[in-house]
C-alpha positions in Angstrom: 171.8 291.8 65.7 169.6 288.7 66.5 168.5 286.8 62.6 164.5 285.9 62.7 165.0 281.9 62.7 164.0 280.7 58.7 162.6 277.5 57.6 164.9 276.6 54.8 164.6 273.7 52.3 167.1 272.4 49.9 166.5 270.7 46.3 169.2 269.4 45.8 171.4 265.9 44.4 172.5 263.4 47.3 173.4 265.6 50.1 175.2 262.5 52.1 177.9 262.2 48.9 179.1 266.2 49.0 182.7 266.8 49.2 182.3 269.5 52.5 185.6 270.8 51.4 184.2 271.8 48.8 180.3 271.5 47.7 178.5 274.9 47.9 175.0 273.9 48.9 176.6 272.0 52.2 178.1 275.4 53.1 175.2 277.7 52.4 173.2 274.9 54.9 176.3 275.0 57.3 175.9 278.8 57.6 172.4 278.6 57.7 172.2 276.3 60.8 174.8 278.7 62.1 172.3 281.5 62.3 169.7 279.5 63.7 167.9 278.4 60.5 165.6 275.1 60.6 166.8 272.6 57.5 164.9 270.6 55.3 166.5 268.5 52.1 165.2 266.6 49.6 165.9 265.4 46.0 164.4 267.2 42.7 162.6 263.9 41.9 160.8 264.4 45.4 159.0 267.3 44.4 155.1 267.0 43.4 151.7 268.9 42.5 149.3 267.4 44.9 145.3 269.0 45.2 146.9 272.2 44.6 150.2 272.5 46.9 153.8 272.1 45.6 155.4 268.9 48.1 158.4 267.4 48.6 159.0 264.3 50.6 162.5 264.4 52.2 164.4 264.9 55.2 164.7 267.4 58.3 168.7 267.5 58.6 172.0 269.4 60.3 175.1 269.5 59.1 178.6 269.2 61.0 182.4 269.7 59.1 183.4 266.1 59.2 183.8 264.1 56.4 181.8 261.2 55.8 179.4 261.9 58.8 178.8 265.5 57.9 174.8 265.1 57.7 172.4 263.9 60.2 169.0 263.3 58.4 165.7 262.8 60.0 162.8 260.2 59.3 161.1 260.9 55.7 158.3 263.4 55.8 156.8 265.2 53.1 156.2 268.9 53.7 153.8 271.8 52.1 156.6 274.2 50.3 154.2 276.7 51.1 155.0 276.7 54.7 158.7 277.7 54.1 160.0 281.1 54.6 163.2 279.8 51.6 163.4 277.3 49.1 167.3 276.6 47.6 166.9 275.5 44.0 170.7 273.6 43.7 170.5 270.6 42.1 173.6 270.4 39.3 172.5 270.7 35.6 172.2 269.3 33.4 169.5 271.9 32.3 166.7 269.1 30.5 163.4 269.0 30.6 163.3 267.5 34.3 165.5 270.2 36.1 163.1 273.3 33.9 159.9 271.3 35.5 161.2 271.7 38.8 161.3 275.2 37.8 157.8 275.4 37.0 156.5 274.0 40.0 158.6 276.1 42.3 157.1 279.0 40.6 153.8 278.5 42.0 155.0 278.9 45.9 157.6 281.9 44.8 157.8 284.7 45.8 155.7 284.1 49.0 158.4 281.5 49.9 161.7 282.8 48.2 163.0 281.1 46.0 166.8 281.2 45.3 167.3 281.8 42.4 163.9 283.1 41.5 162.8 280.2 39.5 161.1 282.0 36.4 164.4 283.6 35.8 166.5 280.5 36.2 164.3 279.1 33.2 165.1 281.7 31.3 168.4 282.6 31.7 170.3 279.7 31.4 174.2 279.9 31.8 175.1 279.8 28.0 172.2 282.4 27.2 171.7 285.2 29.2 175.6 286.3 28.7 173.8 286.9 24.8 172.5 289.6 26.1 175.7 291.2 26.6 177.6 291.0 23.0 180.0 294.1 23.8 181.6 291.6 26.6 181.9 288.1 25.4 183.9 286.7 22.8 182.5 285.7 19.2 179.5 283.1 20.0 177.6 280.9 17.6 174.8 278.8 18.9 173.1 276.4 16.5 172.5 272.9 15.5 172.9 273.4 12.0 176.1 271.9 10.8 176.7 274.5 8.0 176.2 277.5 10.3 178.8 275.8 12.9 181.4 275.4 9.9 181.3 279.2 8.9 181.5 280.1 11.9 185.0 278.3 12.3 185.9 279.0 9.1 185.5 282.9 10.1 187.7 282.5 13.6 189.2 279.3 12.6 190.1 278.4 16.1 186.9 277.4 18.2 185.2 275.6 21.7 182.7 273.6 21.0 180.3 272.5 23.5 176.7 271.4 24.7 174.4 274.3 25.0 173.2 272.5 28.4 176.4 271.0 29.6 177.9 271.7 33.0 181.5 270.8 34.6 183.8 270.9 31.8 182.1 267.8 30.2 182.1 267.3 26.4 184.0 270.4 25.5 186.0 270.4 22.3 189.2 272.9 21.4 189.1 272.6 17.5 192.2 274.2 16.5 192.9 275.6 13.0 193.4 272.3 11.2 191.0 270.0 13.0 188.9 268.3 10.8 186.7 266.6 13.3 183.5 269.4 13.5 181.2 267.1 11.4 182.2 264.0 13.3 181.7 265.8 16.9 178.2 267.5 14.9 177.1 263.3 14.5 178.1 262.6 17.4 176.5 265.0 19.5 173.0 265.5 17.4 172.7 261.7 17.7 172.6 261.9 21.7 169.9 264.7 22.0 167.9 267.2 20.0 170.0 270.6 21.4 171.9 273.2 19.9 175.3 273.4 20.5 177.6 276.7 21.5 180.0 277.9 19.7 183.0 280.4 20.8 186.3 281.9 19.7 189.2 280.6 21.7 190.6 282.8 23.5 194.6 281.8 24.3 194.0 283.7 27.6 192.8 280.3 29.0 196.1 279.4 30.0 196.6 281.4 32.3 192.9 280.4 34.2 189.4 280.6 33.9 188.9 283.1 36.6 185.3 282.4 38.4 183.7 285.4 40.0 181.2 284.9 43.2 178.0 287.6 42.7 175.7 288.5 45.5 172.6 289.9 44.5 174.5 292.1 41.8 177.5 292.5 43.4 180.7 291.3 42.9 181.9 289.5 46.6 185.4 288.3 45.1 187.0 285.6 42.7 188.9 282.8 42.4 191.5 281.9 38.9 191.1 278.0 38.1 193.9 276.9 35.9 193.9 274.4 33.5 196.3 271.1 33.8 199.4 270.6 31.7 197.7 269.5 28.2 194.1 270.3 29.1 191.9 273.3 27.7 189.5 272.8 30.2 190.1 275.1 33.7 186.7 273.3 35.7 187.5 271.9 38.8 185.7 268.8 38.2 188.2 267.9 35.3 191.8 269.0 37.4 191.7 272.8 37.3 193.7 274.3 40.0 192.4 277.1 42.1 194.4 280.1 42.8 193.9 283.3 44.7 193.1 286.4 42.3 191.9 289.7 42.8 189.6 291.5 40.1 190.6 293.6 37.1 189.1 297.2 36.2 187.8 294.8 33.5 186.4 292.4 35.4 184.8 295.2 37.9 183.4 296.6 34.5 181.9 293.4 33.5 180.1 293.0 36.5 179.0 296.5 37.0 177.1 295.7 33.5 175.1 292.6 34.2 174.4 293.3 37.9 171.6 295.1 37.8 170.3 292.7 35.8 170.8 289.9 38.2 169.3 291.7 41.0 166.1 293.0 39.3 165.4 289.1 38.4 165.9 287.3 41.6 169.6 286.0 41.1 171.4 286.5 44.4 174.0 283.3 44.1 175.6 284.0 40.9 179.2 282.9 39.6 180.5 284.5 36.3 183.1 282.6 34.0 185.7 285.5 32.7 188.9 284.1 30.4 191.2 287.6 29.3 188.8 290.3 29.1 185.8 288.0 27.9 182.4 286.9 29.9 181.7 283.5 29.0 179.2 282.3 31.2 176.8 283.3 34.0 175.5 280.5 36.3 172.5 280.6 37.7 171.5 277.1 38.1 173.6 275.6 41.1 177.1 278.2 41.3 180.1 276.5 42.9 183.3 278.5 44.4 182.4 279.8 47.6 184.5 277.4 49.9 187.7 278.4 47.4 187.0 281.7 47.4 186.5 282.1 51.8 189.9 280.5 51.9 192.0 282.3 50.0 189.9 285.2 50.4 189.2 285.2 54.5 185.8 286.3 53.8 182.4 284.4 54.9 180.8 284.7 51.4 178.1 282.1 52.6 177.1 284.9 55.2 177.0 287.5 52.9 174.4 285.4 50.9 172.4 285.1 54.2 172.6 288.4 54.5 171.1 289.1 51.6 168.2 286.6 51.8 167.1 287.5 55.7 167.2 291.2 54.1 164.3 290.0 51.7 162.3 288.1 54.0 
């Protein structure tokens, strides 16, 4: 069946510095210009409000699998958002002040050019917050800024993660163990570099055997990779030496997801990767998911296609 060609546009960080082995956004454009998509890219700091249209000053572009000439960009132009049938919203947290106005301003061409994620929902369901709304499935959570609340909360679970509410990529998370006595210096240390909460959760020991991340499409569970953590390391992200492995799902796991998907379709969330450690949901992210190149090669599924799928079907 023939795809109705799509003007697609992607917001996200330098496109010409991706890892193509690896970077989601470069295979969600591959895929796209596979189908006969027309590509746009240009950086979040591109995008304006100008005599009522939402702008962005960038670059028409195609993509090809080889590394360190994988882009082709054209001369700078800046384009009416309006006039696109998609808009990618992919740029990596963190999730300040600058990636939510981005948000706002993409509202106002959504849903007449989709927006993926829908931008409103994005806002509000942030990775650390929206799994709140599912207590029966995560582990014991904390989030405050108050350095009393923190300590009874580890003095009720005694062994704790400790982490930016905002954060992304394994940076600046803490394992504070029974006897660590280093919560009030982490508390200075964090509170003096911004004015954010901080989230607390139970460790769970399950870590060590992976952080297993599992790829949603609109609602649906598409598969799932297990990212291990290195000898001596808490932390299972990629970005700090996890290892990926091939995994299937769990009754668990299918239970998890059969919970918050309906949720993620009925706001606008169609590229979604869950964080699952033992039985335990620990994060849903919305903002810019990673995992789909691991997942198509362990899995032999085109994941990025059934993303495409999903979009065209809404257009």
């Amino acid at each position: 069946m023939s795809v109705k060609p799509l003007k697609v546009a992607f917001q996200m960080d330098p496109i010409d510095r991706v890892d193509i082995n690896a970077d989601s956004s470069f295979r969600l454009a591959e895929e796209a210009q596979a189908r006969g998509h027309s590509l746009f890219y240009y950086a979040p700091d591109k995008l304006a409000y100008e005599a009522g249209k939402i702008t962005a000053r960038g670059h028409d572009f195609t993509v090809k699998r080889v590394q360190g000439d994988h882009v082709a960009l054209g001369e700078e132009r800046s384009v009416d958002l309006a006039e696109f049938d998609v808009v990618w919203l992919r740029q990596d947290p963190p999730f300040d002040m600058s990636y939510i106005t981005t948000t706002h301003l993409l509202d106002r061409v959504h849903p007449d050019t989709l927006v993926m994620n829908d931008p409103f929902w994005v806002r509000n369901y942030p990775e650390k917050l929206l799994v709140l709304d599912f207590p029966d499935l995560t582990p014991p959570t904390t989030i405050a800024r108050d350095l009393e609340t923190l300590k009874a909360f580890k003095a009720e679970n005694r062994d704790m993660i400790l982490k930016p509410l905002y954060g992304n990529g394994g940076a600046g998370v803490f394992r504070l163990g029974p006897d660590d006595r280093n919560l009030a210096s982490l508390h200075e240390l964090f509170t003096g570099i911004n004015r954010e909460p901080l989230i607390a959760q139970k460790f769970l020991p399950d870590v060590s055997k992976g952080d297993k991340r599992i790829i949603l499409v609109d609602g649906t569970p598409v598969g799932a990779i297990n990212r291990v953590p290195a000898a001596g390391e808490t932390r299972s992200n990629m970005h700090v030496g996890g290892t990926p492995e091939k995994v299937g799902l769990t009754a668990r796991e299918h239970e998890i997801c059969e919970a918050i998907g309906p949720t993620l379709r009925d706001h606008g969330q169609v590229f979604v990767g869950i964080d699952v450690i033992g039985d335990y949901l620990t994060e849903i992210n919305v903002t810019s998911p990673t995992g789909i190149q691991e997942l198509e090669r362990f899995d032999g599924i085109n994941v990025a296609e059934k993303i495409w799928q999903a979009i065209e079907g809404k257009r």
